[in-house]
N, C-alpha and C positions, 0 to 999 in steps of 0.2 A: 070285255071292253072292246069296243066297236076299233078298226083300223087306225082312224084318223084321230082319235083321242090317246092310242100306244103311240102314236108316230110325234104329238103335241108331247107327250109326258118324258120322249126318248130325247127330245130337242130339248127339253127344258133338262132332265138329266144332265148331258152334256155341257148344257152350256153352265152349268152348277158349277163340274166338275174344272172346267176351264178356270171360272173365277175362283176357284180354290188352289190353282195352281199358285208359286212361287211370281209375285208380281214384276216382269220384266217391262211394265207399261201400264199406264192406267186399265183396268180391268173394263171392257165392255156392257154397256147396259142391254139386258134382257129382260122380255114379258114375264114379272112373276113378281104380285108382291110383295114377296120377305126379300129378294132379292134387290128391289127396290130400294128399300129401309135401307138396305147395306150401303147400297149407291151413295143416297143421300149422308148417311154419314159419311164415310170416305171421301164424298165429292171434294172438300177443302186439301186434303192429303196431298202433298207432291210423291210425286212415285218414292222416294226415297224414304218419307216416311210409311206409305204403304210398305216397303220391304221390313222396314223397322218390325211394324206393325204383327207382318206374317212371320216375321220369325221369332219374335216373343211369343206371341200366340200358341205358332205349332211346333215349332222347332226346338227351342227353350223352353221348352212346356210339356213334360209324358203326357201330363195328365188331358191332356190334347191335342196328342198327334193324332193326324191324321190317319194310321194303321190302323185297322176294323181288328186285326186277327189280335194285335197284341191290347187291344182293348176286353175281348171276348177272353183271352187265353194264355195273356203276360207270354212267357217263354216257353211253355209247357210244349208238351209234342202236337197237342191238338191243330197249334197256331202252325207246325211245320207241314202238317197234312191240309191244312185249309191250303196252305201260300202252295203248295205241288199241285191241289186241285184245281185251284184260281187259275194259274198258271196253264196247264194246260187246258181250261175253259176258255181261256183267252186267246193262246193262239189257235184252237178250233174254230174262233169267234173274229180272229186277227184282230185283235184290241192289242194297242203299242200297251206298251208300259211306261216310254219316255223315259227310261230309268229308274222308275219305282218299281220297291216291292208290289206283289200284283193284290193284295191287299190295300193298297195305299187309297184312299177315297177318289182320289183323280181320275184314278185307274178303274177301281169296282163299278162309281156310277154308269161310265160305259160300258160297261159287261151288263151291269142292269137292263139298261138303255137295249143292248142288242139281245140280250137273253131275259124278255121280260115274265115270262113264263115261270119263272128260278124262284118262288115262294120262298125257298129256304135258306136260301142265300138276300132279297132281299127283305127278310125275317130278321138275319146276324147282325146287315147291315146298318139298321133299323134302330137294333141293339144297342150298337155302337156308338152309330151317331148320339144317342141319348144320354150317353157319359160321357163323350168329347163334348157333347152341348154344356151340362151342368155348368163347369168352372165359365165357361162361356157368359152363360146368363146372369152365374152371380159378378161379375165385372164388368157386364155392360156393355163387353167386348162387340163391336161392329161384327164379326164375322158370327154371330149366332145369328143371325137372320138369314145368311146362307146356309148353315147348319139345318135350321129349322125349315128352308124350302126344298134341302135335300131330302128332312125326312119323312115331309111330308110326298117330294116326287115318288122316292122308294115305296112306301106300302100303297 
């Protein structure tokens, strides 16, 4: 992949991972269809109900957190050696965590973003996003469209 097309997929990464974050404001529009969609539904929402929204979703909801490792590996050890390696990828990489586990999608897509090279990791991710999507799409939920332009930015 030519420079300036990693450099468009690493922006668009990020700015995913942004609006995935915990809504403390209306959430930013960005270049990228499904992300779009999102907009446009949300658009009516007062931020208040947008928090509503993200925390039923992920919060309230295993079956769609945002955790890649506990999606891939529930509790198993597997998930404890992934969050050690994440981890120290990321500060190799100086990716904040903001507080999240370094699994957390907010977190990964920019590790993506800066370590695009990573097949295998955005392989898991990939994974992941596919069953936090599921419950997503059968509700209709606004936030698959972000789901869906992340999994598509990943592979």
């Amino acid at each position: 992949m030519k420079a300036e097309g990693r450099g468009q997929k690493a922006e668009v990464l990020c700015a995913i991972a942004e609006a995935l974050r915990y809504p403390s404001k209306k959430p930013f529009r960005f270049a990228c269809d499904e992300a779009a969609a999102f907009f446009d539904e949300v658009d009516h929402v007062d931020p208040t109900g947008l928090e509503e929204l993200y925390t039923t979703t992920f919060d309230l909801n295993p079956v769609a957190t945002l955790e890649v490792g506990w999606h891939l590996w529930g509790e198993q050890y597997e998930r404890g050696r992934f969050l050690a390696d994440l981890r120290a990828l990321q500060e190799h990489l100086g990716i904040d965590s903001c507080g999240e586990l370094p699994d957390h999608l907010t977190v990964l897509l920019p590790t993506i973003a800066a370590d695009p090279e990573n097949a295998g990791l955005r392989e898991k991710c990939a994974q992941a996003i596919e069953k936090i999507l599921k419950p997503l799409e059968e509700h209709g939920n606004p936030y698959r469209h972000l789901l869906r332009a992340a999994k598509e930015a990943v592979l």
